[in-house]
C-alpha positions in Angstrom: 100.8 73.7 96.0 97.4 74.1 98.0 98.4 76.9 99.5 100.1 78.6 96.8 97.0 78.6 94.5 94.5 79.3 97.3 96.3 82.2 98.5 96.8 83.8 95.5 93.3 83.4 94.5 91.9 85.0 97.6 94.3 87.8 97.6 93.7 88.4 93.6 90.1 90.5 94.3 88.0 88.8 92.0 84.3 88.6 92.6 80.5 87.2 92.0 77.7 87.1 93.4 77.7 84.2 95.8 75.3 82.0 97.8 75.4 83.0 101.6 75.8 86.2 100.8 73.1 89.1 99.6 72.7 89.8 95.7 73.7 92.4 94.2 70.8 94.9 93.5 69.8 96.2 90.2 69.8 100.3 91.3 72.8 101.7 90.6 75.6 100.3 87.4 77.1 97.2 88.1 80.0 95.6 86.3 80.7 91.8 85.6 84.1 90.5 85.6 85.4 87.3 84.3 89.2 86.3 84.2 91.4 82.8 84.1 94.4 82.3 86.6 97.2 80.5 84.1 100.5 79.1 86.0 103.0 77.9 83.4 100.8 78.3 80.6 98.2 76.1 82.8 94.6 77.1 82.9 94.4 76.9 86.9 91.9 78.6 87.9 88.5 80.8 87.5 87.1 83.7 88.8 84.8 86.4 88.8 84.3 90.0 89.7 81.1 91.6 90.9 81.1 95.7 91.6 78.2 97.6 92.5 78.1 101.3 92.9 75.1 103.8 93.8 75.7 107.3 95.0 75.8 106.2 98.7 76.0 102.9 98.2 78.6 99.7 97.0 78.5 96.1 96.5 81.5 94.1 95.9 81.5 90.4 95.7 83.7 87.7 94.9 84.0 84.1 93.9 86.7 81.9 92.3 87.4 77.9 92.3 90.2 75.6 90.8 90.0 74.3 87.6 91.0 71.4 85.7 94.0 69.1 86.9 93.9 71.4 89.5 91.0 70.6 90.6 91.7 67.0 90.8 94.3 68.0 93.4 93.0 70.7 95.3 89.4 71.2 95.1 88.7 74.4 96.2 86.7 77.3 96.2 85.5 80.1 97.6 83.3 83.4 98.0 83.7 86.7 99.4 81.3 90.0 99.5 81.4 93.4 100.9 78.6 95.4 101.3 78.9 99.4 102.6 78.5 103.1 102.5 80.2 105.6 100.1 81.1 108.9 100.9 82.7 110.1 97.5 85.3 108.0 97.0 85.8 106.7 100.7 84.2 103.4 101.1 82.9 102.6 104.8 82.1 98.5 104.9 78.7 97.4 106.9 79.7 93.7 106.1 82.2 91.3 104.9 81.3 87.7 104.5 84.1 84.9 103.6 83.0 81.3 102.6 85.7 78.8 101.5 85.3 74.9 100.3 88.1 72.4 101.1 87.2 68.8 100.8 83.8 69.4 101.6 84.2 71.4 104.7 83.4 75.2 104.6 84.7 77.4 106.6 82.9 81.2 106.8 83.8 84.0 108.6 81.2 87.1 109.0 82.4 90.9 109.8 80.3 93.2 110.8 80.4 97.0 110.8 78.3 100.2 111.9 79.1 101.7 108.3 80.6 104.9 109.9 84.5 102.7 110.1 83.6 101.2 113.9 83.8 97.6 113.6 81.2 95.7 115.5 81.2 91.5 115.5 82.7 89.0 114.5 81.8 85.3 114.0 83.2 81.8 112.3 81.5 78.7 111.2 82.5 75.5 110.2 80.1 73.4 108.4 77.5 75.7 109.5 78.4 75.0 113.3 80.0 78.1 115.6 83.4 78.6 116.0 84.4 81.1 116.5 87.1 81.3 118.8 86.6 82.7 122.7 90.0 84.6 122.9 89.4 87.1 119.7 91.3 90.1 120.6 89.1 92.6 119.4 91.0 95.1 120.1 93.3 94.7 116.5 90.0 95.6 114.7 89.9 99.4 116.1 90.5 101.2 113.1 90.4 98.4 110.2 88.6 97.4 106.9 87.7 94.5 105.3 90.0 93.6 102.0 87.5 94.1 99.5 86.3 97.6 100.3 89.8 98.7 100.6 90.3 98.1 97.1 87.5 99.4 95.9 88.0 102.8 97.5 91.9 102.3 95.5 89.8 101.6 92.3 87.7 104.6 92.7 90.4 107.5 93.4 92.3 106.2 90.3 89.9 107.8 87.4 90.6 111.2 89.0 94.6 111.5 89.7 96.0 108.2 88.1 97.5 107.3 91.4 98.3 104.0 92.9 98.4 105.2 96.7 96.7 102.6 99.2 97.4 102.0 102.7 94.8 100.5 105.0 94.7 98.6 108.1 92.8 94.8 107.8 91.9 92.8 110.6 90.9 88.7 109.3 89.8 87.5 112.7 93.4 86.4 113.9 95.6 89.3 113.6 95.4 92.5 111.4 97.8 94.0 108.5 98.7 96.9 106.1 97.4 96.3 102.9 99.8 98.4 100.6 99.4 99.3 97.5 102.4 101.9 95.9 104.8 102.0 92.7 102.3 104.0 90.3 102.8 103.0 86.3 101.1 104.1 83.7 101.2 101.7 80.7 99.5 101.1 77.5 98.2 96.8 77.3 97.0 95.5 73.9 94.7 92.8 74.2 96.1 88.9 73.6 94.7 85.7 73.1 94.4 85.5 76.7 92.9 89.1 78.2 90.8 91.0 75.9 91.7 94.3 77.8 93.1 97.6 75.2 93.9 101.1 76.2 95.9 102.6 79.2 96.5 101.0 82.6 97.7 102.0 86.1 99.9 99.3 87.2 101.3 99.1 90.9 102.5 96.7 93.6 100.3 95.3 96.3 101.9 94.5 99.9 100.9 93.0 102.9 102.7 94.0 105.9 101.6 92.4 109.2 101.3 94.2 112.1 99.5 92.7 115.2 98.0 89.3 116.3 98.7 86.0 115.8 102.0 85.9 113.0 104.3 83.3 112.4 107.6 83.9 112.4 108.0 82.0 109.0 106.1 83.3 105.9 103.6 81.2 105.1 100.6 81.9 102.5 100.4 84.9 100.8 103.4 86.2 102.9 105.5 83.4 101.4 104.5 83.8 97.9 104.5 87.8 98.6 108.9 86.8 99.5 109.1 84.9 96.8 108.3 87.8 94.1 110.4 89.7 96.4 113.0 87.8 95.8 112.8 87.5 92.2 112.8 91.1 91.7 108.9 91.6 91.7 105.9 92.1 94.2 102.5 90.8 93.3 101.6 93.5 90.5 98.2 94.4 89.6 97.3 96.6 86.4 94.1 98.3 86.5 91.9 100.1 83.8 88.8 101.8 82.8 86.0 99.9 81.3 83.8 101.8 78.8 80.2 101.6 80.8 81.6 102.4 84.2 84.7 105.1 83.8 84.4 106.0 87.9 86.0 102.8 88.4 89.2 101.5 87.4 89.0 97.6 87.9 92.2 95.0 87.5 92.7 93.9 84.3 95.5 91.7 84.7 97.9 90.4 87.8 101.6 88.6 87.6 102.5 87.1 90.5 105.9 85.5 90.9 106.6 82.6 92.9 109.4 79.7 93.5 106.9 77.8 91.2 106.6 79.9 88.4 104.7 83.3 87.5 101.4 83.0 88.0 99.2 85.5 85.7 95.5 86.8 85.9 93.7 87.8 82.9 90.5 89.5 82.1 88.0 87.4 79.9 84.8 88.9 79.7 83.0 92.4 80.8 79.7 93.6 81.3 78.1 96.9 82.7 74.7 96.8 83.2 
């Protein structure tokens, strides 16, 4: 269950601001995300969602953390931020910073990038102690993102054609992989008791399809929940819509992710554009 939860929360791109990690200046519009992760009705988890945008520059940052009986189980969290150049709607990362909580421990990895989409370093701590592993194979990050800008570049081409068209290659320190994004719908949500989101959204499935490095043979993680939605009929699906302040950016406003467990849905809570 550890990993099921953990896994889904990392891959669902939610942000905040996060300690560790720069904050998000005030230049430029930023909009404030909140949501709630429910599994079987269950209030599971938290999270929050952070996007910056100035003409040349972006800001995405993310946090989320276990809530409830939950908690008492698996007490995790963690926080995640991308920083980067724009070029329209092309987004070109300088950093990506990962921090996540397990029993106390925390384990953060830093990439680092020249802006221009050359990658540059990376490092891992535990505990605040280096270790970051002497046979990296740098080689699988020619080329790559991070997670988090790749979205966002997704979330801005979608005000203009409507599209859900995403394919970009990720490298997470071990290995690298396609992060997919395809299946364009256009629906109209009406808000619930649980996501206070109205209006037309561009829903779409998201994919990860590994490519080089260090894979198992058996899915594990997000690859295992990713097979079990397969299975049931259904990748991981993420709607996304405008939100009145900021209508260059299409965020998600709700997720269903199905799993041998259950379905597993995001919703959006709160938002703010300032």
């Amino acid at each position: 269950m550890k990993s099921l939860f953990i896994w889904t929360t990392v891959f669902l791109l939610m942000t905040a601001t996060s300690a560790g990690a720069e904050p998000i200046k005030a230049v430029g519009k930023t909009s404030v995300l909140t949501y709630d992760v429910y599994a079987g009705g269950i209030h599971a988890m938290n999270a929050k969602l952070s996007v910056h945008k100035e003409a040349t520059k972006y800001n995405v940052a993310l946090t989320a953390e276990t809530q409830g009986m939950l908690k008492k189980l698996a007490n995790w969290s963690g926080k995640f931020q991308s920083q980067g150049n724009l070029s329209g709607v092309k987004t070109f990362p300088l950093s990506h910073q990962s921090a996540s909580v397990w029993k106390g421990s925390t384990q953060s990895k830093t990439f680092k990038y020249d802006g221009k989409s050359r990658f540059k370093s990376y490092k891992m701590t535990e505990d605040g102690v280096d270790k970051t592993p002497k046979d990296v194979d740098l080689s699988l990050a020619k080329g790559t993102t991070d997670i988090l800008s790749a979205t966002l570049h997704l979330m801005l081409t979608m005000p203009k054609d409507k599209v859900c068209k995403g394919n970009d290659l990720v490298f997470d320190g071990d290995r690298n992989y396609r992060l997919v994004f395809k299946g364009t719908q256009i629906e109209d949500l009406v808000a619930t008791n649980y996501n206070i989101y109205k209006g037309e959204a561009v829903s779409c499935s998201v994919e990860v399809v590994p490519e080089k490095g260090k894979w198992r043979k058996k899915p594990r993680g997000w690859l295992s929940i990713q097979e079990q939605g397969r299975n049931k009929g259904s990748l991981p699906t993420v709607w996304f819509g405008a939100l009145k302040g900021q209508p260059d950016v299409y965020v998600p406003v709700k997720i269903r992710i199905k799993t041998d467990y259950g379905t597993l849905f995001m919703h959006l809570t709160s938002e703010k554009v300032s």
